[in-house]
N, C-alpha and C positions, 0 to 999 in steps of 0.2 A: 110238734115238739115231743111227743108222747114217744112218737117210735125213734125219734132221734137217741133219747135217751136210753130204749132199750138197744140202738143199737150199739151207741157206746158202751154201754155194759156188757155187751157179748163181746167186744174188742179187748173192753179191759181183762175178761175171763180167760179169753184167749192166749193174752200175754203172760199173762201167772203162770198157765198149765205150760205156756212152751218153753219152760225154763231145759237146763241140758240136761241131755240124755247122756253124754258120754263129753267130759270136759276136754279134751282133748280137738274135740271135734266141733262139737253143736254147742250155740248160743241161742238165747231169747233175750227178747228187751221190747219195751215197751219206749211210745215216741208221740209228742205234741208241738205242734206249733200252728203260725197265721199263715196265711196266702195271701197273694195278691195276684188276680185274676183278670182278663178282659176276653173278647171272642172275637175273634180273626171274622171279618165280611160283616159284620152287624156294624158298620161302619162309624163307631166309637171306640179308636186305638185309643191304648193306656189301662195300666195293671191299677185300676182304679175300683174294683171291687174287692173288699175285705173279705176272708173268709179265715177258720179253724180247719184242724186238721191235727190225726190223733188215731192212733191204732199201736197193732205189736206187731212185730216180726220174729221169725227165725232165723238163721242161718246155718251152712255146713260149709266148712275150713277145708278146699282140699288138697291146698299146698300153702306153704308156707307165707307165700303173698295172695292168694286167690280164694275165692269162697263164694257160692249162693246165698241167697236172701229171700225169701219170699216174705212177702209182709199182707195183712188185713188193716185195712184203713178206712175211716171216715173222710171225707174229702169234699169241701164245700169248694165253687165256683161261680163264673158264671161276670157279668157285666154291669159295669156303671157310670152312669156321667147325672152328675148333679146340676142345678141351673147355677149361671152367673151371669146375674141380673148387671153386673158393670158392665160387663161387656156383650148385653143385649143377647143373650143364651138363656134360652129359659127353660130347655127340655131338662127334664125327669124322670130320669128314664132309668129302671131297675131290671135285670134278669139273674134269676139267681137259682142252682141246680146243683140238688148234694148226690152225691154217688161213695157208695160202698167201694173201694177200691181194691185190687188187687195186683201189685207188683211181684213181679220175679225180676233179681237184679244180679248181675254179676260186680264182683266186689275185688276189686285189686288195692292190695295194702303196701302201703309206704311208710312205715312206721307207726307214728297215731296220725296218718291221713288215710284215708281210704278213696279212691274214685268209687264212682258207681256208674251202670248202666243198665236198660234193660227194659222192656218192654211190660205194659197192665193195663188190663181191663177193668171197664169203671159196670156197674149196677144202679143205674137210676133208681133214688129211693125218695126223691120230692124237688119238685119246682114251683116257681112263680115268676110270672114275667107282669111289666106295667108297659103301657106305650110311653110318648113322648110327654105326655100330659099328668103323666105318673098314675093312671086308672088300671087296674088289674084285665088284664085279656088273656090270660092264661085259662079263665075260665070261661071264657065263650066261645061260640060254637067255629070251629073249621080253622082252631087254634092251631099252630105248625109246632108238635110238642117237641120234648126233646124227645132223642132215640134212647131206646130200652137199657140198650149196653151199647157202651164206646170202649175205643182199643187207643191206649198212650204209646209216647215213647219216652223215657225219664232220663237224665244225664243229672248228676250233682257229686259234692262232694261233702266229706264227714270228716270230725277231726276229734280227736278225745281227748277232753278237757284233764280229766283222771282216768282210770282205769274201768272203770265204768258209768261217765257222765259225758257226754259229748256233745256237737252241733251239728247240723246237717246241711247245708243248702241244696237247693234241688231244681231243676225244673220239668215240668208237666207236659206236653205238646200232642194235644190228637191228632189220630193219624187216618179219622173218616168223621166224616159229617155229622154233627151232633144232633143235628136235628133230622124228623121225620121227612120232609119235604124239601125239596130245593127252591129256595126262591132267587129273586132279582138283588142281585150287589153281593151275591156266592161268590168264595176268593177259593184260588184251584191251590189246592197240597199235595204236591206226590203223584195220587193217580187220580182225582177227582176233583169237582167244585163243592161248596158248602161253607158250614161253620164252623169253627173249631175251637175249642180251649185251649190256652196259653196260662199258665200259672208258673206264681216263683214261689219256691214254700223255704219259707226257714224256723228250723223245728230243733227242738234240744230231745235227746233222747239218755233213755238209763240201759245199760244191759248186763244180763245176769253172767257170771262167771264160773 
């Protein structure tokens, strides 16, 4: 919790100091919202894991529809299936993985809508997983952890409420295995088998003018 919060504070820091350099040009704004998460081959579909999510960005305008974004972001994920004892389900099962993230996004404007797209690397900065029984095994020995750094790919779209208040929707999609080791019931993406993040974030954000 300790470093969670210091890392939010370096994000919030961030967003202050990136305000514009040249109005014309460059934007900064700062951005929070929830997620909803599951992992592709851990064979529990459904965006049934709650998470936050909260960093700042900048951007640079380089025509009059088009512009960069790069953003610093806290970014929780990760999988859940709760039991339901009606219907004879009893697993307990939690996997949960926050990562520092880092998008570059290119931004095409349609007035106050914006598309987005663009490729980020995540930095694993804490996990915990439980099995089926809901007992932590994250800390036992020949655990299969997650991987250090993951690479996304992100599609969503942004709309501005006012001139500087907007909404964002997004989604998250890895594009390599998130975990260290490959195991049995790996589902194949692109050019490999594994595990991968799936998330939907929907986030309000403010940005400076």
């Amino acid at each position: 919790m300790r470093s969670a919060l210091w890392v939010i504070s370096f994000i919030v820091a961030f967003s202050f100091t990136a305000k514009p350099v040249n109005a014309q040009q460059f934007h900064g704004g700062i951005t929070a919202g929830i997620v909803g998460s599951q992992v592709a081959g851990d064979t529990y579909s459904g965006f049934h894991k709650g998470g936050i999510f909260g960093g700042g960005y900048v951007n640079l305008d380089v025509s009059v529809r088009s512009a960069f974004q790069m953003e610093l972001t806290y970014f929780q994920k990760g999988s859940r299936k709760n039991p339901d004892p009606e219907n004879n389900m009893y697993d307990n099962y939690l996997f949960r993985v926050n990562y520092i993230e880092m998008p570059v996004l290119y931004l095409f404007k349609i007035d106050r809508f914006i598309l987005e797209a663009g490729p980020s690397m995540g930095v694993l900065v804490g996990y915990y997983e439980t099995d089926r029984d809901g007992y932590e095994i994250s800390n036992q020995q020949g655990y299969n952890k997650p991987a250090r750094v993951t690479f996304q790919i992100n599609f969503g779209l942004r709309f501005f409420v006012t001139d500087h208040l907007g909404v964002d929707f997004r989604t998250n999609n890895s594009l390599l295995n998130i975990r260290t080791n490959n195991v049995t019931g790996d589902v194949w993406r692109l050019w490999g088998y594994g595990q991968f993040n799936d998330a939907l974030v929907l986030s309000v954000f403010y940005q400076f003018k």
